[in-house]
FIKE-342273 format. One line per 5 residues: their letters; for each residue x, y, z of N, C-alpha, C. Coordinates in Angstrom, 1 decimal. Example, Ala and Ser with C-alpha at 12.3 -4.5 7.8 and 13.67 -1.06 7.14 Angstrom:
BEGIN
as = 13.2 -5.7 7.8 12.3 -4.5 7.8 13.2 -3.3 7.8  12.8 -2.2 7.1 13.7 -1.1 7.1 12.9 0.0 7.9;
//
This chain:
BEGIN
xxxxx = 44.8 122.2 19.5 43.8 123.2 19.0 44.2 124.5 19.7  44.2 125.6 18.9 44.2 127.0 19.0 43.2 127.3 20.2  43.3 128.0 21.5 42.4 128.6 22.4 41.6 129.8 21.2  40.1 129.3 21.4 39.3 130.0 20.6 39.6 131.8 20.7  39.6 132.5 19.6 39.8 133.9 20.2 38.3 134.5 20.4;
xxxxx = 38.9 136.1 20.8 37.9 137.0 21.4 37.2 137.6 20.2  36.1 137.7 20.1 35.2 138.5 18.9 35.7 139.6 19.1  36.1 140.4 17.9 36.5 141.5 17.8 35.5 142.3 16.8  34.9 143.4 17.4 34.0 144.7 17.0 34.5 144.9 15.5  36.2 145.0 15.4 36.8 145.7 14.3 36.9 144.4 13.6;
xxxxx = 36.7 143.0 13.5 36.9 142.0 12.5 37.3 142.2 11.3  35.9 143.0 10.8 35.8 143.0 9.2 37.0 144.0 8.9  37.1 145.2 9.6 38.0 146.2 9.2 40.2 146.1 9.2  40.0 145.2 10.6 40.9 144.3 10.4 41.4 143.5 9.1  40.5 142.8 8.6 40.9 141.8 7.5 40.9 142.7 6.5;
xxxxx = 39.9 143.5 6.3 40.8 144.3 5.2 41.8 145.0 4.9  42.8 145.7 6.2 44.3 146.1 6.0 44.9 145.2 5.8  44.4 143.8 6.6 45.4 142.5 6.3 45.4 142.5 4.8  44.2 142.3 3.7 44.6 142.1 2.7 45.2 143.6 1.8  44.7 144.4 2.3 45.9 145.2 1.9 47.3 145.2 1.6;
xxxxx = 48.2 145.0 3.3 49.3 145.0 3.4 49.5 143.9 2.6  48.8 142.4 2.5 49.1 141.7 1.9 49.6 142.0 0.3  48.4 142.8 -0.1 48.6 143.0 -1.7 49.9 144.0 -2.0  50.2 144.9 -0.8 51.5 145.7 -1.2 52.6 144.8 -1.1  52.8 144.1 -0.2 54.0 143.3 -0.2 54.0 142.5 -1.3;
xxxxx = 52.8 141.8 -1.8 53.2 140.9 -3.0 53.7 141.6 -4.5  53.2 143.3 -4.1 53.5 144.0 -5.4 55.3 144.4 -5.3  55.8 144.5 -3.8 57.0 144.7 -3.7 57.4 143.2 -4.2  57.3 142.2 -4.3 57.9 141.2 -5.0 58.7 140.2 -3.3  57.8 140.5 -2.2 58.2 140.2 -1.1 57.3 138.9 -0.7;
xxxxx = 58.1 137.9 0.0 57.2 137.0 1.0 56.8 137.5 2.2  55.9 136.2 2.4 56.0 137.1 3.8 56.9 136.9 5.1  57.9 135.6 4.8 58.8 135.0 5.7 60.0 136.3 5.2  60.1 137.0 3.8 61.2 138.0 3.6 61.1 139.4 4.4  59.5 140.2 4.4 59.1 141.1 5.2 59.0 140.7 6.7;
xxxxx = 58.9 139.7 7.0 59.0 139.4 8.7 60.5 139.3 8.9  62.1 139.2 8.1 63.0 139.3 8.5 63.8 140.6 8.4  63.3 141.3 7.2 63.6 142.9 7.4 63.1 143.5 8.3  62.3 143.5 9.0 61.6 143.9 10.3 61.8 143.5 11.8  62.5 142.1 11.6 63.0 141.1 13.0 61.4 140.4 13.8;
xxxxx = 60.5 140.7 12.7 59.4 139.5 13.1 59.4 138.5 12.9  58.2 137.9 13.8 58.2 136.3 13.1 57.2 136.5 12.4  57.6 134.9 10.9 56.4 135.2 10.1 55.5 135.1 10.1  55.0 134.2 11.5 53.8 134.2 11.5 53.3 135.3 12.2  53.5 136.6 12.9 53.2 138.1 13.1 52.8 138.4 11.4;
xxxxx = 53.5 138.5 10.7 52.7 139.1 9.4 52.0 138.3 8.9  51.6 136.7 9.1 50.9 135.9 8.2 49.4 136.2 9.2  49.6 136.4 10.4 48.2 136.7 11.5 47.7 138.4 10.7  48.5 139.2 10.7 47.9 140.7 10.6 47.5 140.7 9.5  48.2 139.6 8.2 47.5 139.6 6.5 46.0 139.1 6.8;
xxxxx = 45.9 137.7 8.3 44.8 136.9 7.7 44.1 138.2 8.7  43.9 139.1 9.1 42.9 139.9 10.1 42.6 139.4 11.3  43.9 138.6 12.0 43.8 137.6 13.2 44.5 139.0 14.0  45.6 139.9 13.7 45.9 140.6 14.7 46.5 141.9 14.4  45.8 143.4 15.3 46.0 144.6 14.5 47.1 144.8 14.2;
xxxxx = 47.3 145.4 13.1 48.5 146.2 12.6 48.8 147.4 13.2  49.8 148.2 14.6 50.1 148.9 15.1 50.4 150.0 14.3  50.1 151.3 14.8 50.3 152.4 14.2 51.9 152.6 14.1  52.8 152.6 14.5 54.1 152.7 14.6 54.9 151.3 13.5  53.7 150.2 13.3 54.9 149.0 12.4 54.0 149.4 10.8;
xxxxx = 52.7 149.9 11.2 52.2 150.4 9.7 52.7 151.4 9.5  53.8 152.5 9.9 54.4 153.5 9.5 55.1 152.6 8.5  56.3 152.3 9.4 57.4 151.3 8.3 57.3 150.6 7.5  55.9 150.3 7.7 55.5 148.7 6.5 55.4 149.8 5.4  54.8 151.2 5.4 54.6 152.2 4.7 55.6 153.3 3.7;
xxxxx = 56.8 152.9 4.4 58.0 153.6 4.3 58.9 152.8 3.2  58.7 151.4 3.9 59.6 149.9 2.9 58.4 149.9 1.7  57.1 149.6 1.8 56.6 149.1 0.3 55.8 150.3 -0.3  56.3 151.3 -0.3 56.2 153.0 -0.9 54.9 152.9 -0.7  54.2 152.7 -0.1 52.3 152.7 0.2 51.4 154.4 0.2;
xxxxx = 52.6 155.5 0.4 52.0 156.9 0.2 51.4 157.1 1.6  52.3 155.8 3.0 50.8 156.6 3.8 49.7 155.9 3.9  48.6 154.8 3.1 48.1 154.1 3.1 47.5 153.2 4.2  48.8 152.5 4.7 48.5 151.6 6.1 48.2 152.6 6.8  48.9 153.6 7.4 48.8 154.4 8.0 47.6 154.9 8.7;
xxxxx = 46.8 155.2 7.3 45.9 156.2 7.4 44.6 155.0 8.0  44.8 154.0 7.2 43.5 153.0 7.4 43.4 152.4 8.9  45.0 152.4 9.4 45.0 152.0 10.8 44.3 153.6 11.5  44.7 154.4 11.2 44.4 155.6 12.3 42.7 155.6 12.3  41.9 155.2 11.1 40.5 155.5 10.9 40.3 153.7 11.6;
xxxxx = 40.8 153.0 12.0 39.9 151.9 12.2 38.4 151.8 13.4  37.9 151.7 13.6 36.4 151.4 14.4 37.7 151.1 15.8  36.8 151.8 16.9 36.8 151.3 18.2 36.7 150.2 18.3  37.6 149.0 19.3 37.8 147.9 19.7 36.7 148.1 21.0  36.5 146.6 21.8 35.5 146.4 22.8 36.9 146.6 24.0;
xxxxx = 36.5 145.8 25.1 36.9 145.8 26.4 38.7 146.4 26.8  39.3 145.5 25.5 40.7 145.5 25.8 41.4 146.7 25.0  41.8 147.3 25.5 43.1 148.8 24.6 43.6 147.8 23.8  43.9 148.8 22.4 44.5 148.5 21.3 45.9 148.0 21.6  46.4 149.5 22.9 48.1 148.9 23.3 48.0 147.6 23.8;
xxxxx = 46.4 146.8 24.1 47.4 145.6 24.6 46.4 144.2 24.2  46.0 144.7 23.0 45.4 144.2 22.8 46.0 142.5 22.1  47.2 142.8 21.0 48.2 141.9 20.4 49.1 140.7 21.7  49.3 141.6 22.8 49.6 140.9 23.9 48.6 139.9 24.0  47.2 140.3 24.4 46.3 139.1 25.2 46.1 137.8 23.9;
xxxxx = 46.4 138.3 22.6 46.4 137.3 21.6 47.7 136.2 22.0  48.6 136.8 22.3 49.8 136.0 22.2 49.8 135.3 23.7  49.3 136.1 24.8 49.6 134.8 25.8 48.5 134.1 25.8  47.5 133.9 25.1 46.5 133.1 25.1 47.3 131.5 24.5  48.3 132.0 23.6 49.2 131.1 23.4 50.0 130.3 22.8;
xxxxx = 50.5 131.2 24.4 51.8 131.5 24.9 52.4 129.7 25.5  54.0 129.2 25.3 54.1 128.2 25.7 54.9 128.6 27.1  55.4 129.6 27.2 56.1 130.3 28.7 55.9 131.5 29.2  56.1 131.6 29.9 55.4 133.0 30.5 56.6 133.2 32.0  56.9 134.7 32.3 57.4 135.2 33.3 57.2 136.5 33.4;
xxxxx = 56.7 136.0 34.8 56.0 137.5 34.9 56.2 138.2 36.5  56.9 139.1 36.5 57.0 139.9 37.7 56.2 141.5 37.9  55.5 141.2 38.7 54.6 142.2 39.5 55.3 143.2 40.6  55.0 144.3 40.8 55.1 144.6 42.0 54.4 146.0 42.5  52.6 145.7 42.2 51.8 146.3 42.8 50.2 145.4 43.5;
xxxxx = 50.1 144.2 42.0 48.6 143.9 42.3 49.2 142.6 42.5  48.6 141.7 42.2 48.3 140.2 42.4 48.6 140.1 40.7  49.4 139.1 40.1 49.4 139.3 38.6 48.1 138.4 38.3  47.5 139.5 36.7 46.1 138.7 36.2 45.4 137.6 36.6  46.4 136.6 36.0 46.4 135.4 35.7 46.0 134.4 37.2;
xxxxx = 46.5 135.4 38.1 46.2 134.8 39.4 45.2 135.4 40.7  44.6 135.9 39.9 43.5 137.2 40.4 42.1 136.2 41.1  41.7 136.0 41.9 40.3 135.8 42.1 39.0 136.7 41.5  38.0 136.6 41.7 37.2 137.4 41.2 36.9 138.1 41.7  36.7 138.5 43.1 36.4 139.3 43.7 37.8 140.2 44.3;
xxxxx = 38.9 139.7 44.1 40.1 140.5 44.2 40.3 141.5 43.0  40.1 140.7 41.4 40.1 141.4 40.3 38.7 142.7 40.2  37.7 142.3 41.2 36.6 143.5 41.1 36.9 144.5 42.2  38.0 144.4 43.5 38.4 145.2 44.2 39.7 146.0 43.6  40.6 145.1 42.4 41.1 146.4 41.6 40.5 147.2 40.8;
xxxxx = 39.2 146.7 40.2 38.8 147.6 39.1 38.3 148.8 40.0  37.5 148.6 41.2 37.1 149.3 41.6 37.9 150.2 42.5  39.3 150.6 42.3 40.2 151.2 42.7 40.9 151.8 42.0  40.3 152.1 40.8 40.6 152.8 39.8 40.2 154.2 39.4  41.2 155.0 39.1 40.9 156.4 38.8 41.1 156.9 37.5;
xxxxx = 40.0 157.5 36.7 38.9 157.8 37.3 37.8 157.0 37.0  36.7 156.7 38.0 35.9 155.3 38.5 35.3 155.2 37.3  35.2 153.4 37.3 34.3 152.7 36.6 33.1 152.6 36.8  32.2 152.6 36.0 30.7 152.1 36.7 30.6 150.9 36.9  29.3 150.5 37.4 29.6 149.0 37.8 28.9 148.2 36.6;
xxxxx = 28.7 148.5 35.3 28.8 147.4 34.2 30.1 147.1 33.8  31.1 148.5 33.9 32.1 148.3 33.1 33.0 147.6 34.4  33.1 147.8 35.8 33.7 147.1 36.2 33.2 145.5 35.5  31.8 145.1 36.5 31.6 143.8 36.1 32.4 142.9 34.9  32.0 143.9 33.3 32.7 143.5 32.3 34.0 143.2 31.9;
xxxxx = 35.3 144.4 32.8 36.6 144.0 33.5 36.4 142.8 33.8  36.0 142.6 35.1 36.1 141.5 35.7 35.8 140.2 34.9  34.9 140.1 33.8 34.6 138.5 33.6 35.4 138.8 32.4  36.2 139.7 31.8 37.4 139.6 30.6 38.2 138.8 31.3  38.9 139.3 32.7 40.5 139.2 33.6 40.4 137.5 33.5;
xxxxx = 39.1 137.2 34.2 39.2 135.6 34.7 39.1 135.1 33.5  38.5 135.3 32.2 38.6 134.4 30.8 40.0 134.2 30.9  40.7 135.2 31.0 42.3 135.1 30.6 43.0 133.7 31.6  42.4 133.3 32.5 42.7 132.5 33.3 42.6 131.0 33.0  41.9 130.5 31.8 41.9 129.8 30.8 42.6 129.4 30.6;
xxxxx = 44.0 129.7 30.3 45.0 129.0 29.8 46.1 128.5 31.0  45.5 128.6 32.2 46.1 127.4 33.1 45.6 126.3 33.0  44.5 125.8 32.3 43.5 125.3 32.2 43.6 124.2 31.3  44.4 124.8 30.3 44.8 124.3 28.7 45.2 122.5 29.0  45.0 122.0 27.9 45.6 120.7 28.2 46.6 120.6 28.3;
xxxxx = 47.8 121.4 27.8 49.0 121.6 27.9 49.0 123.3 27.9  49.3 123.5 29.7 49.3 124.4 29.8 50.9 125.2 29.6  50.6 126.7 29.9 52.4 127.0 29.6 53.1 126.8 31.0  54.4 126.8 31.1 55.3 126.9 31.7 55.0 128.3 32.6  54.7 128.8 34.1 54.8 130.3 34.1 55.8 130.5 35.1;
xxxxx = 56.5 131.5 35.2 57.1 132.0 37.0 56.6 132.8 37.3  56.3 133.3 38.3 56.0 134.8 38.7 57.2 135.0 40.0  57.0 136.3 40.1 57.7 136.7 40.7 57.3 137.7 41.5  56.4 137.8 42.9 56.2 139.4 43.3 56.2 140.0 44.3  56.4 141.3 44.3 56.9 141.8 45.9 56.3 141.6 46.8;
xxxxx = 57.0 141.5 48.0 55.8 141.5 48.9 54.5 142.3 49.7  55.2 143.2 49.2 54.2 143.9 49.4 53.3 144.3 48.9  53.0 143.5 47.8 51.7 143.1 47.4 50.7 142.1 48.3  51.4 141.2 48.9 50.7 140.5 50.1 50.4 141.4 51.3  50.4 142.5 51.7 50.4 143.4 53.0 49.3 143.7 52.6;
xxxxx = 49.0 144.6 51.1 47.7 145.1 50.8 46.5 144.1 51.1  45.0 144.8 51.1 44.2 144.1 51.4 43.3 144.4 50.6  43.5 144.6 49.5 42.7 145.0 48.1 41.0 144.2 48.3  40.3 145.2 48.3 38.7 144.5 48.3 38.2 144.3 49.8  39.7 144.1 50.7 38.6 143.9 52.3 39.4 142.6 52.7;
xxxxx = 39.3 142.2 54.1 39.9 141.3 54.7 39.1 139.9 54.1  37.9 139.6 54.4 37.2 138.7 53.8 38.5 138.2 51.9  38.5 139.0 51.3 38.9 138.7 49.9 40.6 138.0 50.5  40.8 139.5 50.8 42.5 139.1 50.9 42.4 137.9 51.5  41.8 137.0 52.6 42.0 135.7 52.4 41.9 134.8 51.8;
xxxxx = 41.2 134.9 51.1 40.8 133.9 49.9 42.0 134.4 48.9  42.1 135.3 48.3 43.0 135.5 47.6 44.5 135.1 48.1  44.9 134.7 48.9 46.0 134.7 49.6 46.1 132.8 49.6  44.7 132.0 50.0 44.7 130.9 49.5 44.9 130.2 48.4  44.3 131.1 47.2 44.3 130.9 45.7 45.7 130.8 45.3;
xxxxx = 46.4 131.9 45.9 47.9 131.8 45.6 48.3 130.9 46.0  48.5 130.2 47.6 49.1 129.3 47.8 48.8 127.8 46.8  46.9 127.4 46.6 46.7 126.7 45.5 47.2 126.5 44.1  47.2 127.9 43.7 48.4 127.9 42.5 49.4 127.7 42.3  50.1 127.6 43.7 51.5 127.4 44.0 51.9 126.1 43.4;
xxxxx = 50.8 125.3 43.8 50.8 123.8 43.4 50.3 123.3 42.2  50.1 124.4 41.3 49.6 123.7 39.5 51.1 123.3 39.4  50.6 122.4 38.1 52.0 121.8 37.2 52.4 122.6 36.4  53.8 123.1 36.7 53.9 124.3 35.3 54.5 125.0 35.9  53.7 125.5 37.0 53.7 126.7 37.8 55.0 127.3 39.3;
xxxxx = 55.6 128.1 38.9 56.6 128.5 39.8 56.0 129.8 40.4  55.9 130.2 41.5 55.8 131.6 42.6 56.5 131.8 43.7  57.2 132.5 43.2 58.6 133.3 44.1 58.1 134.7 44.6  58.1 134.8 46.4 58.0 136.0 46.4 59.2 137.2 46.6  59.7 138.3 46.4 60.5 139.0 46.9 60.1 139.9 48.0;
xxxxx = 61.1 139.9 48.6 60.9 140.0 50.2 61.6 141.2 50.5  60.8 142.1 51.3 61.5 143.2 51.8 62.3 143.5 52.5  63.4 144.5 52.5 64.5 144.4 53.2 65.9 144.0 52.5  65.8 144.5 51.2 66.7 143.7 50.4 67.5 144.8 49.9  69.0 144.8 49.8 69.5 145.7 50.1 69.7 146.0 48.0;
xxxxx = 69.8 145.2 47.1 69.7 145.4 45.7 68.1 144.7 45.0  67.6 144.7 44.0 66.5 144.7 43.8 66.7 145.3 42.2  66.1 144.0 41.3 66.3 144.1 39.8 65.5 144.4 39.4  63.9 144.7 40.1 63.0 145.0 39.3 62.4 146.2 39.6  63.6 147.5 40.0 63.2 148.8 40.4 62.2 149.4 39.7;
xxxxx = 62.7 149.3 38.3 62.1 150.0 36.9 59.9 149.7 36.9  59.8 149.0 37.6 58.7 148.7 37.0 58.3 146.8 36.7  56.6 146.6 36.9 56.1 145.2 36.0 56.7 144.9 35.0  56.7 143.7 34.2 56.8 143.0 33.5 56.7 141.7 32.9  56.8 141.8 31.4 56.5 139.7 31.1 57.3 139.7 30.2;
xxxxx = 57.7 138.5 30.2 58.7 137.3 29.0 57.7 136.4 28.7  57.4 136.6 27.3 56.8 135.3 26.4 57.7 134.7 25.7  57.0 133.2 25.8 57.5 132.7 24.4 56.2 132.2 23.7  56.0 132.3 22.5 55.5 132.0 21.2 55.6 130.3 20.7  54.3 130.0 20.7 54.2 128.6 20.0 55.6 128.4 19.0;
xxxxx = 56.1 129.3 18.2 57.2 129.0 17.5 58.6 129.8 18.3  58.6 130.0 19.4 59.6 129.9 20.1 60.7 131.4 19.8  59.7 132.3 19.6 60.0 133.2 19.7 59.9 134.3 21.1  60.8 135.3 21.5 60.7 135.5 23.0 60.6 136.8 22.9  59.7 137.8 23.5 59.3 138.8 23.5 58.7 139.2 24.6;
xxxxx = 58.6 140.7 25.2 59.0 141.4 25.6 57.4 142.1 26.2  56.7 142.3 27.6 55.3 143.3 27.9 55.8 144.2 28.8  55.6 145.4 28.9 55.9 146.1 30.2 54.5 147.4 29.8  54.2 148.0 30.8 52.6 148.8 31.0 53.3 149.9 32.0  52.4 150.8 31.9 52.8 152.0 32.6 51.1 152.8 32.6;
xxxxx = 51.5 154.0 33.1 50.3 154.6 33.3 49.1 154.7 32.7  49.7 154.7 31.3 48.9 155.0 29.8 48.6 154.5 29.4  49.9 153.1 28.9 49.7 152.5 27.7 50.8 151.1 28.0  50.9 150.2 27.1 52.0 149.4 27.3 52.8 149.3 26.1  53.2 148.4 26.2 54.5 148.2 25.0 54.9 146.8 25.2;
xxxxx = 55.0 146.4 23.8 54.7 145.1 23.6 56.5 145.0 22.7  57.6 144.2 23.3 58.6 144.5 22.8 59.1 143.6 22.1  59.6 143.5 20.6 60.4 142.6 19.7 61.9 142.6 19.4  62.4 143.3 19.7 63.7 144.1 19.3 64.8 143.0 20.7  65.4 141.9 19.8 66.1 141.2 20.9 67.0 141.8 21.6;
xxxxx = 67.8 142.7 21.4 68.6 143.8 22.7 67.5 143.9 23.9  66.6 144.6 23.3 65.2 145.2 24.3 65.0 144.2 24.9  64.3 143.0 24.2 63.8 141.5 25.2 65.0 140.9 25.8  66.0 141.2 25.6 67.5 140.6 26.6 67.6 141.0 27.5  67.6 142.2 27.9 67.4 143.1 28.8 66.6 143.0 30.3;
xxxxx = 65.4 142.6 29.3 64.4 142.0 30.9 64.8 140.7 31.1  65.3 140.2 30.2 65.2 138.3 30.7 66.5 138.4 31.6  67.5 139.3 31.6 68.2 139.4 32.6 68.2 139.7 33.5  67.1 140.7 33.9 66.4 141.2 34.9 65.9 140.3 35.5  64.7 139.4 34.9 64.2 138.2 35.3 65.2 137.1 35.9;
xxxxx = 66.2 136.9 35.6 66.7 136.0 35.5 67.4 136.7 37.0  67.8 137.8 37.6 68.3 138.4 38.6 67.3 138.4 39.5  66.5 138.6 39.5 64.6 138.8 40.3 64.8 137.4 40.9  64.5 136.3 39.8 64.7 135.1 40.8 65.7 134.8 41.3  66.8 134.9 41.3 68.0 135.0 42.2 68.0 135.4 43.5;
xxxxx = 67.0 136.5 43.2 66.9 137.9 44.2 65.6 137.3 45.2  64.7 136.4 44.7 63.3 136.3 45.4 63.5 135.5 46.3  62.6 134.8 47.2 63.0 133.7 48.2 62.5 132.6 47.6  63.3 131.5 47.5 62.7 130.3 46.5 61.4 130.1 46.3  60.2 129.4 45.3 59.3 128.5 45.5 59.2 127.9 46.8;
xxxxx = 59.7 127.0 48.0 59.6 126.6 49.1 59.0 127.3 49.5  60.2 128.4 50.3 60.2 129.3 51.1 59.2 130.2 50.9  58.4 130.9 49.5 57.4 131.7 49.7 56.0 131.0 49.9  56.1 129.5 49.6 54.8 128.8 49.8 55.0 128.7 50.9  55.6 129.0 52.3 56.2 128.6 53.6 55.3 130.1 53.9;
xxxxx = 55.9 131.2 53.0 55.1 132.8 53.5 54.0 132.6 53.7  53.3 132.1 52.4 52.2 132.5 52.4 51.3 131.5 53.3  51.8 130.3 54.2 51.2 129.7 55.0 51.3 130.4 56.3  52.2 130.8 56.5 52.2 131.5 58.1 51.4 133.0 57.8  51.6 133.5 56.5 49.9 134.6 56.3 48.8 134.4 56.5;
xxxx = 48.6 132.4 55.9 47.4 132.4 56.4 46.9 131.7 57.9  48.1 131.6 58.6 48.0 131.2 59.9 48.3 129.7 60.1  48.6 129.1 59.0 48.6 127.5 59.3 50.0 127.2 59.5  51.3 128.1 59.5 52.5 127.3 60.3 53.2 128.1 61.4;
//
């Protein structure tokens, strides 16, 4: 069974570009498995955006606009759509797909990644945020972050690695009180089924993940794609050169980190027990 999705404000407005785009591609004389290969999607990415399961991006409704002579059309209907609730638009397609997601790799090197957040660690990043949240919208941050935590949960959960610097473990985000608890959670999750946590360790004379965070998905249909976030916005990547790129990174990161053992070994002498 599909992890239930999130109610979305724009629902209604959504399914109607879906049936839109749907009706221009059927007038181009296109499937939808033919428009998902001229593009290098998978079909089911355009059979989700036909049914109003996930937005149509301002940048892939250009092109969808360009290939099925639309005048502009998608375009315009994406630019006018209704405000979304909690989650940005840029990442909004992301939290659809690792909800489920069958692998996941993910290298950090500021916070604690999401997925492994306590609650009171995830309400000491919101509240370190500039410029400040109030405290509904923190609160409401906060009980989005831990939903997403759900899918360790799954009956068949995914596959994940993480990967993070350490000096994310120095910080004490929220106060001494948290950071220990959060520092236990880690070592806890160290030990789900599934689950790999490698830390990288300072003092390291090369380092693959200069550039910035990142994630490797893979897709119920086994397709592998590409998240990276920055100040503004993120970017959610398709383009297999692009997604090769980090998996090689990734694939040097753990090379680079100190095994599974050894960082569960860290984070016990952090918390004082070896």
């Amino acid at each position: 069974m599909h992890p239930r999705r999130r109610h979305r404000k724009n629902a209604s407005a959504m399914r109607l570009v879906g049936r839109q785009l749907a009706r221009f591609r059927e007038a181009a004389g296109l499937t939808q498995r033919e428009l998902a290969t001229e593009f290098n999607l998978a079909e089911e990415t355009v059979a989700s955006i036909e049914q109003g399961r996930r937005p149509l991006k301002p940048d892939l409704a250009q092109r969808f606009d360009d290939r099925l002579d639309t005048k502009g059309a998608l375009s315009v209907a994406v630019e006018h759509m209704p405000e979304v609730d909690l989650i940005p638009a840029w990442a909004e397609e992301y939290m659809d797909l690792e909800r489920e997601a069958i692998a996941l790799s993910w290298y950090d090197n500021q916070v604690v990644p999401g997925l492994l957040q306590t609650e009171r660690y995830a309400r000491g990043v919101f509240r370190s945020r500039v410029p400040a949240f109030n405290a509904d919208e923190i609160e409401a941050q906060v009980v989005a972050r831990v939903a997403r935590q759900g899918i360790l949960a799954r009956t068949r959960p995914p596959t994940i690695s993480f990967v993070m610097w350490e000096a994310i473990l120095m910080d004490r985000i929220g106060g001494d009180d948290v950071y220990e608890e959060q520092v236990r959670h880690l070592r806890a999750c160290a030990e789900l089924p599934g689950v790999s946590l490698q830390v990288m360790p300072f003092g390291r004379t090369s380092h693959a993940g200069l550039n910035g965070p990142f994630i490797l998905l893979e897709t119920p249909d086994h397709q592998l794609l590409g998240y990276t976030e920055s100040q503004r916005g993120s970017q959610l990547l398709t383009d297999p050169d692009e997604v090769s790129i980090l998996a090689q990174k990734y694939a040097m990161l753990r090379a680079q980190a100190l095994t599974p053992e050894d960082s569960t070994g860290l984070l016990d002498r952090l918390l004082g027990e070896r």
